[in-house]
Gaussian input, Z-matrix of N, CA and C with variables (Angstrom, degrees):
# hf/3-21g

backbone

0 1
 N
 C     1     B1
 C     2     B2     1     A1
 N     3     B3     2     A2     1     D1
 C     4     B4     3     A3     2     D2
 C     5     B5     4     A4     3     D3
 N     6     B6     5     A5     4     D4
 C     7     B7     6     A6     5     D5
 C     8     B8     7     A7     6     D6
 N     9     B9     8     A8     7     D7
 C    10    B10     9     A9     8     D8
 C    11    B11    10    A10     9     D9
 N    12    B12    11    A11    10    D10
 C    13    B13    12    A12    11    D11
 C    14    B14    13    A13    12    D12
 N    15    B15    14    A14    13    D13
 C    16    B16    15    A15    14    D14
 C    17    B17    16    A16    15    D15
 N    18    B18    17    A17    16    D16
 C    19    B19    18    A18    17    D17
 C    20    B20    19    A19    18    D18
 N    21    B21    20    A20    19    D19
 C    22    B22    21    A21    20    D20
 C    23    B23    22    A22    21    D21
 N    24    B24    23    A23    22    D22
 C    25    B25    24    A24    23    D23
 C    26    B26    25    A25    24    D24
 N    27    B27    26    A26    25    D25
 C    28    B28    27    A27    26    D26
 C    29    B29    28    A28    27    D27
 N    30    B30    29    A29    28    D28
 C    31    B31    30    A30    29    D29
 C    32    B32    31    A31    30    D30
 N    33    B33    32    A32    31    D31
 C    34    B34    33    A33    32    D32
 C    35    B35    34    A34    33    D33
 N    36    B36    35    A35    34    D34
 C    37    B37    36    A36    35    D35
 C    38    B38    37    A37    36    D36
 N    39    B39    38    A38    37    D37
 C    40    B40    39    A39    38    D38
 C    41    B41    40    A40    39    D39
 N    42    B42    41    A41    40    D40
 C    43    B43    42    A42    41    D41
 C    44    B44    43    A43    42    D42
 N    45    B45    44    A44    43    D43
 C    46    B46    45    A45    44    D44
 C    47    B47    46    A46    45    D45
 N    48    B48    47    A47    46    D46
 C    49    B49    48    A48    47    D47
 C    50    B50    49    A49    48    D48
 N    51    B51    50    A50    49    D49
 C    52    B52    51    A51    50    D50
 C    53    B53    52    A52    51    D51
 N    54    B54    53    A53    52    D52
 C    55    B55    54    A54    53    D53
 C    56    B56    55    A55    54    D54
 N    57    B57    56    A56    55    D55
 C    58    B58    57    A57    56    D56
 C    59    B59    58    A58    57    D57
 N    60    B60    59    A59    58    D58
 C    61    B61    60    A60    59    D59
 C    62    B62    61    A61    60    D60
 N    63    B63    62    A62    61    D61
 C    64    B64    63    A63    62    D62
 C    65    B65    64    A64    63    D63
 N    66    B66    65    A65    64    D64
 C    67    B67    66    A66    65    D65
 C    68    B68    67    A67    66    D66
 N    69    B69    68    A68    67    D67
 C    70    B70    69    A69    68    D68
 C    71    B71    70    A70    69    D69
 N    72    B72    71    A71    70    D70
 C    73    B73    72    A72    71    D71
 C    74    B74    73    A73    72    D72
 N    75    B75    74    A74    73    D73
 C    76    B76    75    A75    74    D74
 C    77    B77    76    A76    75    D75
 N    78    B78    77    A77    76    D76
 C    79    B79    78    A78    77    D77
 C    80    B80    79    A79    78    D78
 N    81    B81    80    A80    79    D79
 C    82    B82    81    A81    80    D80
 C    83    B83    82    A82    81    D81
 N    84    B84    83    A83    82    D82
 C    85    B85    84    A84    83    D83
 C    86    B86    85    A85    84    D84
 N    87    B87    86    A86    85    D85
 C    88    B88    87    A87    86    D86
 C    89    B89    88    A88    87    D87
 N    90    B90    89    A89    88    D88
 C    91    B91    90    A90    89    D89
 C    92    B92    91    A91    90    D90
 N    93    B93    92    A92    91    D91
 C    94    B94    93    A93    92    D92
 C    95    B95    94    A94    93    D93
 N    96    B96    95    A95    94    D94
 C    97    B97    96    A96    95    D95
 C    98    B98    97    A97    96    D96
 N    99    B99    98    A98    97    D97
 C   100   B100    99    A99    98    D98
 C   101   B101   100   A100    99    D99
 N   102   B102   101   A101   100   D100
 C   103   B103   102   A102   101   D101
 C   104   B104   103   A103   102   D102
 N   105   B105   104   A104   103   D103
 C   106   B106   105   A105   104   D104
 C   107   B107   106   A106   105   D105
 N   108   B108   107   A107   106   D106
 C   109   B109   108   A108   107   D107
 C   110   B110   109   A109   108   D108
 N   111   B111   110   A110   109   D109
 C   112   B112   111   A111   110   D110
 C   113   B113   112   A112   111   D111
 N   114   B114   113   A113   112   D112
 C   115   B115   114   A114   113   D113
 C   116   B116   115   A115   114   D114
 N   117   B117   116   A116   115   D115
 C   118   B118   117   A117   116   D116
 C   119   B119   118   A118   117   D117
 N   120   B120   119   A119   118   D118
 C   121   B121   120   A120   119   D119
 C   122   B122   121   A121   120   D120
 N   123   B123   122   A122   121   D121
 C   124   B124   123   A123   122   D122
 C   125   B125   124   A124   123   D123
 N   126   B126   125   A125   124   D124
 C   127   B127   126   A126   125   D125
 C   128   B128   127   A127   126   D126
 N   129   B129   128   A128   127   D127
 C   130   B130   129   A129   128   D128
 C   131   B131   130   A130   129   D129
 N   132   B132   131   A131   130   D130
 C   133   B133   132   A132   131   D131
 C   134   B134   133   A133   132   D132
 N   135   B135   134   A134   133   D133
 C   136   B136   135   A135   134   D134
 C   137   B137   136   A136   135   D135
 N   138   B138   137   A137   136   D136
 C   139   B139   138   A138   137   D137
 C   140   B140   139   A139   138   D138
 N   141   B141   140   A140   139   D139
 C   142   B142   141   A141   140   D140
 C   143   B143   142   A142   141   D141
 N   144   B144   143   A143   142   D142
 C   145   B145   144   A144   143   D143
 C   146   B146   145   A145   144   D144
 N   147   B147   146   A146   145   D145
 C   148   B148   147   A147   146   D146
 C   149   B149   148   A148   147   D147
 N   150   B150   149   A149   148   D148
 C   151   B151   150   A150   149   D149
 C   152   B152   151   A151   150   D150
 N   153   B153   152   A152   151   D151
 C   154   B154   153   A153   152   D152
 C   155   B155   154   A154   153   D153
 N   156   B156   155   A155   154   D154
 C   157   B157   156   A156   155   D155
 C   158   B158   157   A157   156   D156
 N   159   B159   158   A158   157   D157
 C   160   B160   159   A159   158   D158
 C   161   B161   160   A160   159   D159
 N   162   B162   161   A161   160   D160
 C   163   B163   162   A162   161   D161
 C   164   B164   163   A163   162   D162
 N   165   B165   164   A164   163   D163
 C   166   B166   165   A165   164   D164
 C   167   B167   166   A166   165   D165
 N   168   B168   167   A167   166   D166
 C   169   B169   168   A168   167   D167
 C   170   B170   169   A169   168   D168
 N   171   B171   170   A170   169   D169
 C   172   B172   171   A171   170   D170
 C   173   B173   172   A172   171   D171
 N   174   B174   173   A173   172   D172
 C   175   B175   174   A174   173   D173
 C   176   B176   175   A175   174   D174
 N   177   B177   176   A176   175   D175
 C   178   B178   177   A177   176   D176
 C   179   B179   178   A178   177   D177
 N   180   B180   179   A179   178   D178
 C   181   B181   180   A180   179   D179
 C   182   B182   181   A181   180   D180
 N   183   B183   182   A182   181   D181
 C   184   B184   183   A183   182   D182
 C   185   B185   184   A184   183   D183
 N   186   B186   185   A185   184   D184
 C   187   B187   186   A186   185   D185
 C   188   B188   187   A187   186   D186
 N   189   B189   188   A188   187   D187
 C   190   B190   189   A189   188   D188
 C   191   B191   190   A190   189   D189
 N   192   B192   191   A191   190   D190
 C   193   B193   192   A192   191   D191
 C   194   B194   193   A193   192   D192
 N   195   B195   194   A194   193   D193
 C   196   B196   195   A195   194   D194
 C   197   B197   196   A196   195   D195
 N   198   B198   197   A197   196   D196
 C   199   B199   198   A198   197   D197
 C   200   B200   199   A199   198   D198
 N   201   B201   200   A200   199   D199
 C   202   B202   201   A201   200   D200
 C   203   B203   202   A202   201   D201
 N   204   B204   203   A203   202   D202
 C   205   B205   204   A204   203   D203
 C   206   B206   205   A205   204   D204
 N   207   B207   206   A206   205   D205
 C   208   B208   207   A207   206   D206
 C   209   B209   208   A208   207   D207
 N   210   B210   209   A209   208   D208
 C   211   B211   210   A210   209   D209
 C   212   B212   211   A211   210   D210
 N   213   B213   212   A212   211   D211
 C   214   B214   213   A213   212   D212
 C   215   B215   214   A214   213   D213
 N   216   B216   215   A215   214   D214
 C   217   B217   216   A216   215   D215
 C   218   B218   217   A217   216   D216
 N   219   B219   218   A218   217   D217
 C   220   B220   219   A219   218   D218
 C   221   B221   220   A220   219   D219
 N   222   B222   221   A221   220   D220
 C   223   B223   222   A222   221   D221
 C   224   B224   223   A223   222   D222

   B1=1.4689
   B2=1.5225
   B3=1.2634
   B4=1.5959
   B5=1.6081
   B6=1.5163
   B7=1.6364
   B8=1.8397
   B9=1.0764
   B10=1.2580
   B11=1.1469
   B12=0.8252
   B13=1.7054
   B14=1.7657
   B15=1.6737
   B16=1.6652
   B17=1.4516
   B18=1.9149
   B19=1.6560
   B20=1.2480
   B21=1.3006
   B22=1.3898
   B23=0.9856
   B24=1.8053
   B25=1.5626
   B26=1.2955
   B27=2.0433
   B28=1.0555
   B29=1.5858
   B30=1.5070
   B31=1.2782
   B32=1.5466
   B33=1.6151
   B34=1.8984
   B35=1.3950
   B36=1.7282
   B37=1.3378
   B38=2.0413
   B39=1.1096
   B40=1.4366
   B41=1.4760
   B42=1.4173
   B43=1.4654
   B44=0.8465
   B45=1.8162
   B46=1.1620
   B47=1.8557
   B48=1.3271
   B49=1.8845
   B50=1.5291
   B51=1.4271
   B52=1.7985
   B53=1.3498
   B54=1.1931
   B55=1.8639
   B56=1.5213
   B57=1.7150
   B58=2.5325
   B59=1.3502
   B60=1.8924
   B61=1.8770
   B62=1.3752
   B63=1.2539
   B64=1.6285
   B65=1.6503
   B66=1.3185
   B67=1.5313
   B68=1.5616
   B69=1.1412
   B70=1.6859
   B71=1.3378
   B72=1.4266
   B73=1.4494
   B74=1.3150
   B75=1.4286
   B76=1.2210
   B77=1.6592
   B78=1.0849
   B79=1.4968
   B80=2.1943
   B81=1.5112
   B82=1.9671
   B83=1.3141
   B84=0.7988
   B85=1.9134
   B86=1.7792
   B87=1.4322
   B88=0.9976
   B89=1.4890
   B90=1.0891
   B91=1.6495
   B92=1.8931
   B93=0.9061
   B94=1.4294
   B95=1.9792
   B96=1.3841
   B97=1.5725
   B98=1.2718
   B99=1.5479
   B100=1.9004
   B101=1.3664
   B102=1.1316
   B103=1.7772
   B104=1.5040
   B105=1.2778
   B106=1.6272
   B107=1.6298
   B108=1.3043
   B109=1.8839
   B110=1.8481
   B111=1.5962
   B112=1.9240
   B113=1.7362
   B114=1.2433
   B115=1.1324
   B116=1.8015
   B117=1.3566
   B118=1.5572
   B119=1.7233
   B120=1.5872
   B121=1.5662
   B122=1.4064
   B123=1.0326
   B124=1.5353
   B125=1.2839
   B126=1.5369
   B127=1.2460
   B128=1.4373
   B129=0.9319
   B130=1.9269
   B131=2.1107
   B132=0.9644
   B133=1.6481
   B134=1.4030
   B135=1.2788
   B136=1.5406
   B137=1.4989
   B138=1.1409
   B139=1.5893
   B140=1.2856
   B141=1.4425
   B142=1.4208
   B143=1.6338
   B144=1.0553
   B145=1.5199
   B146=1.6924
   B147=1.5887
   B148=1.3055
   B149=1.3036
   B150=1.4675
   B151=1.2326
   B152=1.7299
   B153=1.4612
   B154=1.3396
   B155=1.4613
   B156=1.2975
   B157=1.8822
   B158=1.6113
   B159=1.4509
   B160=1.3009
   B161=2.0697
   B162=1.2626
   B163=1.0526
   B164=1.9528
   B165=1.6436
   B166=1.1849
   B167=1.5112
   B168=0.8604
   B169=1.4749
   B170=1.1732
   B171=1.4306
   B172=1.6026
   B173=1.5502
   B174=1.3773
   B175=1.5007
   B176=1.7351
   B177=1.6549
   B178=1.5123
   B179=1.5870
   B180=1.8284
   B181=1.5757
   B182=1.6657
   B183=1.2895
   B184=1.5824
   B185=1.2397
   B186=1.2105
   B187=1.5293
   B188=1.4184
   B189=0.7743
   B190=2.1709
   B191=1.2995
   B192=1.1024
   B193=2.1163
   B194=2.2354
   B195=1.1482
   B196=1.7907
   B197=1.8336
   B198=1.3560
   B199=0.9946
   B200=2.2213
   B201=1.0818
   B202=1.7587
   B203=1.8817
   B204=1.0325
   B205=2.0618
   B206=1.7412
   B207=1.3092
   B208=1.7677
   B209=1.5352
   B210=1.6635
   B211=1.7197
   B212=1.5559
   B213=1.8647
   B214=1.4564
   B215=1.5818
   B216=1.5579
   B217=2.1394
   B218=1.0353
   B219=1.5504
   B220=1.5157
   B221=1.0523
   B222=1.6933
   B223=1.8828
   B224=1.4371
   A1=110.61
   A2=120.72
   A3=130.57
   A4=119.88
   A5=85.70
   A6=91.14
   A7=87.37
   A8=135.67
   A9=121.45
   A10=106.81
   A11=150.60
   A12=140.49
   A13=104.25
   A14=99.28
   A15=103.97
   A16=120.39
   A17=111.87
   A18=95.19
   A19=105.00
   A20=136.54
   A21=108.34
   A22=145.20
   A23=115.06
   A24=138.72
   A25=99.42
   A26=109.92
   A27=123.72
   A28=116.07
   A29=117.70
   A30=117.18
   A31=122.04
   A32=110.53
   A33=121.01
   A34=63.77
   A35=153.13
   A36=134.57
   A37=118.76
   A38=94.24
   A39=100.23
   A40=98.21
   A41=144.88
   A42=138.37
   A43=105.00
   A44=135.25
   A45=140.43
   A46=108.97
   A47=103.67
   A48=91.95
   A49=98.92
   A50=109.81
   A51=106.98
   A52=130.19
   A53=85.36
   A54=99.61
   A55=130.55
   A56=80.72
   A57=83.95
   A58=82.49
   A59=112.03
   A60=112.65
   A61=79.20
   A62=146.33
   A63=136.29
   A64=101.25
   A65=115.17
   A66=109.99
   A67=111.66
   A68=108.22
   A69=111.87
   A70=118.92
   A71=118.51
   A72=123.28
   A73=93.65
   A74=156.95
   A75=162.41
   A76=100.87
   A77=141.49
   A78=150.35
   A79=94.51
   A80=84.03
   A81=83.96
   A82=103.83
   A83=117.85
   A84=123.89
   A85=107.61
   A86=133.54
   A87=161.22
   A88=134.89
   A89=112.86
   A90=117.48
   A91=101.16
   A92=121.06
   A93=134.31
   A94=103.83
   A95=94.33
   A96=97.32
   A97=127.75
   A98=123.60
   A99=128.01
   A100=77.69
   A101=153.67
   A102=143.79
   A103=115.17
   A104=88.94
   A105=107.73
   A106=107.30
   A107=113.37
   A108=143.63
   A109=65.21
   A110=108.00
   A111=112.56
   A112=105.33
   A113=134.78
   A114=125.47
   A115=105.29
   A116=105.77
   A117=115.64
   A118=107.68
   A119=95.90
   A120=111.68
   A121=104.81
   A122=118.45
   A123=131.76
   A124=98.84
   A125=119.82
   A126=110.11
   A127=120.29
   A128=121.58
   A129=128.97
   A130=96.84
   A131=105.47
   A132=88.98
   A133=101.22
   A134=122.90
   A135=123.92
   A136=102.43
   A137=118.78
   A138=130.79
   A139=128.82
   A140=129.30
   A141=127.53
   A142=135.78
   A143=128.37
   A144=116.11
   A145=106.01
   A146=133.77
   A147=104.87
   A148=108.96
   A149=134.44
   A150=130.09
   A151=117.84
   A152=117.53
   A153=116.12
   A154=105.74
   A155=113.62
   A156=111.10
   A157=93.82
   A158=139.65
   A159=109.18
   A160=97.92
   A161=112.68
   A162=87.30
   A163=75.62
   A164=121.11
   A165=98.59
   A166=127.67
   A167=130.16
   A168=135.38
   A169=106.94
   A170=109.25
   A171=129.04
   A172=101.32
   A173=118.64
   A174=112.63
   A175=96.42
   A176=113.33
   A177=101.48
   A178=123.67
   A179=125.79
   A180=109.24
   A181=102.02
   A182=120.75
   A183=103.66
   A184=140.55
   A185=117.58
   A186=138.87
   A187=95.87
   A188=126.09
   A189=121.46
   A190=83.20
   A191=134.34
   A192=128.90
   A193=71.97
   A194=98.43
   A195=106.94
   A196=90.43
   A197=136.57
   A198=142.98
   A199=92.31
   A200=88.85
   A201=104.07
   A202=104.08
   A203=81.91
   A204=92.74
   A205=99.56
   A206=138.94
   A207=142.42
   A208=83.58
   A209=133.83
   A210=110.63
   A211=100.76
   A212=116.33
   A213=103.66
   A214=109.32
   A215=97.54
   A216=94.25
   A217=123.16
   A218=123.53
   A219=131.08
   A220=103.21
   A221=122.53
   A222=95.62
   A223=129.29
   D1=-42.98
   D2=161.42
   D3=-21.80
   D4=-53.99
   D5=-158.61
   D6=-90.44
   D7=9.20
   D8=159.16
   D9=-110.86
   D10=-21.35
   D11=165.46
   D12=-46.01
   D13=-59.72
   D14=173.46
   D15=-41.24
   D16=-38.56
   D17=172.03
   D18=-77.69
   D19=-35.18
   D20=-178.50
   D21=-82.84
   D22=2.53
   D23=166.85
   D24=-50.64
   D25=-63.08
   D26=-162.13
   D27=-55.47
   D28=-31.95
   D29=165.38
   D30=-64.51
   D31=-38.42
   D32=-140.74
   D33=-131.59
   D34=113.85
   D35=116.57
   D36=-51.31
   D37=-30.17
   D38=-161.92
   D39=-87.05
   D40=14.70
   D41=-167.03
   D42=-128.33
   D43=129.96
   D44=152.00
   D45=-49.42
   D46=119.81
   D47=-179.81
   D48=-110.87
   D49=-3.11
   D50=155.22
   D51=-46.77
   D52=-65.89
   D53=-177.89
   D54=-101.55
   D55=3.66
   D56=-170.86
   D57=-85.35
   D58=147.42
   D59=153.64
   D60=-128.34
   D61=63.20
   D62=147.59
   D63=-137.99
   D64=57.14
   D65=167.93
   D66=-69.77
   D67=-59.44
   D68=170.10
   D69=-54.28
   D70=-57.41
   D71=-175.57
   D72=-59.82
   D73=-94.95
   D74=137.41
   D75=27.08
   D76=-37.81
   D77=170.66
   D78=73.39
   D79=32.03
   D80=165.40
   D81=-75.76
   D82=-42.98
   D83=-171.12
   D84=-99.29
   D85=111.33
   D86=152.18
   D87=-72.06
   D88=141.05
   D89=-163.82
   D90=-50.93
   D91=-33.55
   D92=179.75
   D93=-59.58
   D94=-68.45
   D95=164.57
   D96=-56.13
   D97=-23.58
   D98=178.27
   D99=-75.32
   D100=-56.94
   D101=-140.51
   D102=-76.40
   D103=-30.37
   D104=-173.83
   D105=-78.92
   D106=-45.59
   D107=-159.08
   D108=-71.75
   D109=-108.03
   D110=-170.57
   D111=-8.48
   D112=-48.53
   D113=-151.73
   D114=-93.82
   D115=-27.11
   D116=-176.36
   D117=-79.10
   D118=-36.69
   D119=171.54
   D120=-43.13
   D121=-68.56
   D122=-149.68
   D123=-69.26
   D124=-61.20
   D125=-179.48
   D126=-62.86
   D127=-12.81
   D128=-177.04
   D129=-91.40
   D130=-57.11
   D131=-178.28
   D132=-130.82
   D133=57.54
   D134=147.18
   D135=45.02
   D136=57.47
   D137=177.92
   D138=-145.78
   D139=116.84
   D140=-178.07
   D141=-79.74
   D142=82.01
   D143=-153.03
   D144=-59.54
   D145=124.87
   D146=-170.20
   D147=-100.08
   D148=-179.60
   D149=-159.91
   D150=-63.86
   D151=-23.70
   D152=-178.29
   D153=-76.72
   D154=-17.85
   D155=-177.01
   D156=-73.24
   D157=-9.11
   D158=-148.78
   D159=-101.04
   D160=79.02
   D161=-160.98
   D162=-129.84
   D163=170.11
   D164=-173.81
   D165=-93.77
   D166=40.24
   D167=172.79
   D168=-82.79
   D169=-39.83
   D170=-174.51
   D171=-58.43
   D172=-50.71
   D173=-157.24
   D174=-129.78
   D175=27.83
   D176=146.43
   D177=-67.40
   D178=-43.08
   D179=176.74
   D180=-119.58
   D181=155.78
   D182=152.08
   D183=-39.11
   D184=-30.45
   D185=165.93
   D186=-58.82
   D187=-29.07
   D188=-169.23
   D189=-96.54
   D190=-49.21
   D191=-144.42
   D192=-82.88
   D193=-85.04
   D194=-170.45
   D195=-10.76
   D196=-75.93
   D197=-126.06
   D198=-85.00
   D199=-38.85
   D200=175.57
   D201=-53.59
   D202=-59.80
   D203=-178.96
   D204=-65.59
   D205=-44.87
   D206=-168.08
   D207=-68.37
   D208=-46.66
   D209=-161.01
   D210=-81.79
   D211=-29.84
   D212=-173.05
   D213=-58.36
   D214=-65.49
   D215=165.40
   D216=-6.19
   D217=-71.01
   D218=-169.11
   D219=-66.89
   D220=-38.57
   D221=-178.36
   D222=-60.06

């Protein structure tokens, strides 16, 4: 969870990514930022998000994205 908070500091300095679950609804997080998040993902835990995950529930809090990347792992 660490090392994803760090990509999304690096995107959002100014956002608590502890406690926000309205990144999308909130329009903090942008189609520019999902492209970036998929690509930082992958390279940070060797994981592909595929196109049906990209929907926003997934990437309203870190707690949703963290929990998105723990089910791809297990598959």
């Amino acid at each position: 969870m660490e090392a994803l908070l760090n990509i999304l500091s690096e995107l959002h300095p100014e956002v608590d990514f502890e406690t926000c679950t309205t990144l999308i609804d909130d329009k903090i997080l942008d189609s520019f930022d999902i492209v970036t998040l998929v690509a930082e993902i992958d390279a940070e835990y060797d994981v592909a998000i595929p196109a049906e995950e990209l929907v926003p529930e997934n990437f309203n809090s870190a707690q949703a994205l963290y929990a998105l990347i723990e089910k791809l792992l297990d598959e």
